[in-house]
C-alpha positions as CSV (number, residue, x, y, z in Angstrom):
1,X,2.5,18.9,10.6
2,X,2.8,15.6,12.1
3,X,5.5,12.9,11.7
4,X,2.8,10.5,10.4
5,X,1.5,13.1,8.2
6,X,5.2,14.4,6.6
7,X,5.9,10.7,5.7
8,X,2.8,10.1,4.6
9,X,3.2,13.3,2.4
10,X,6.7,12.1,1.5
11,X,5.8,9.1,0.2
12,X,2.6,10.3,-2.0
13,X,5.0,12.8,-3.2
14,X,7.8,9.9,-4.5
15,X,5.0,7.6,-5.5
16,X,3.6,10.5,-7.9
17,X,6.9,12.0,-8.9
18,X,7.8,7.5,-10.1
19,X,4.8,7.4,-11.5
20,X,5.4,10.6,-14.0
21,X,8.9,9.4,-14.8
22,X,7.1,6.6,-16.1
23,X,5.1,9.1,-18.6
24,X,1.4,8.6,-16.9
25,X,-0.5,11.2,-15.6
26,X,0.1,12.6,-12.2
27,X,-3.8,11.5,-11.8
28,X,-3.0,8.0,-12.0
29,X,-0.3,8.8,-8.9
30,X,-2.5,10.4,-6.6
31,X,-5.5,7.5,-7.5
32,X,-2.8,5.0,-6.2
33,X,-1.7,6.7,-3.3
34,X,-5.6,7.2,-1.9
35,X,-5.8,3.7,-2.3
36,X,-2.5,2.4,-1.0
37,X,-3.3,4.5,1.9
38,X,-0.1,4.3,4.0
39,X,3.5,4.9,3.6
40,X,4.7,1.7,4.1
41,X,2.2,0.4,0.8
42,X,3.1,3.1,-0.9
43,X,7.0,2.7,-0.9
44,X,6.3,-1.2,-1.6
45,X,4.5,0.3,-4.7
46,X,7.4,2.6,-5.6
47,X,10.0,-0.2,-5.2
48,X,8.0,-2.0,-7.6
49,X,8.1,0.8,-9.8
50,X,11.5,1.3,-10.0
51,X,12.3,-2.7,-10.5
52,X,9.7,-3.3,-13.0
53,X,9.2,-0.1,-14.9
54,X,5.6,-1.0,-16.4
55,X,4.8,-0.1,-19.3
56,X,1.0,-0.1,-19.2
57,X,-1.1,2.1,-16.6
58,X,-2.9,-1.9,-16.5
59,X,0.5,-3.2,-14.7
60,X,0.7,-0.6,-12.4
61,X,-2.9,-0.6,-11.2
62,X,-2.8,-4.4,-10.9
63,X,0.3,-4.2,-8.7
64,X,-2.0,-1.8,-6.5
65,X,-5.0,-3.7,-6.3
66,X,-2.6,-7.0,-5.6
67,X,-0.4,-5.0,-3.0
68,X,-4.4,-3.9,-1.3
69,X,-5.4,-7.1,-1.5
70,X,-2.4,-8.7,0.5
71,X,-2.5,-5.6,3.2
72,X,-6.4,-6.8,3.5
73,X,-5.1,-10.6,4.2
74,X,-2.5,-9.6,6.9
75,X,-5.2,-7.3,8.2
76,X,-7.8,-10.7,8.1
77,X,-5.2,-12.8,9.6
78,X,-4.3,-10.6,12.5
79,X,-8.0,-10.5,13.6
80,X,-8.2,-14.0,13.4
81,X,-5.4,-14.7,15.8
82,X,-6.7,-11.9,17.8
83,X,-9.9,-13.8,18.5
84,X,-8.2,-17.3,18.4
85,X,-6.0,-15.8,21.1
86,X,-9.1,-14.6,23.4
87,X,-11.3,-17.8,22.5
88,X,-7.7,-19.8,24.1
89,X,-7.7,-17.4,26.6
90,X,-11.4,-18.2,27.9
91,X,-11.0,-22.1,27.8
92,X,-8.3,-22.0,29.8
93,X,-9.5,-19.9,32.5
């Protein structure tokens, strides 16, 4: 097994394991971590978790789709400066 794949497994694990301290179904755990899809999300998700302690499976899946959505931005933004970068690039060569 990888690196990348032991931490990611790591982290689904923790993610579940908070999630079923919580009292919600281990379902609702794995759901999250498929869509989180990396460790660093997923330990943001956990923090949040542990600070929060929601008491509605509606909190905790909001937090997700908030914590995708920002990853999605960065993601957006990065590509932009990418190309801004290269467009720069071209007019000054």
């Amino acid at each position: 097994m990888t690196d990348i794949h032991a931490e990611w497994q790591r982290a689904r694990y923790q993610l579940v394991e908070e999630i079923k301290k919580l009292g919600f179904p281990e379902e609702l755990g794995d759901a999250a971590a498929r869509n989180l899809g990396s460790p660093k999300a997923m330990y943001r998700m956990i923090s949040y978790l542990q600070n929060v302690r929601p008491k509605k499976a509606e909190l905790i899946v909001d937090e997700m789709l908030a914590i995708c959505s920002e990853i999605e931005e960065w993601k957006k933004k990065k590509e932009s400066q990418a190309a801004n970068a290269k467009y720069n690039e071209y007019l000054n060569s």
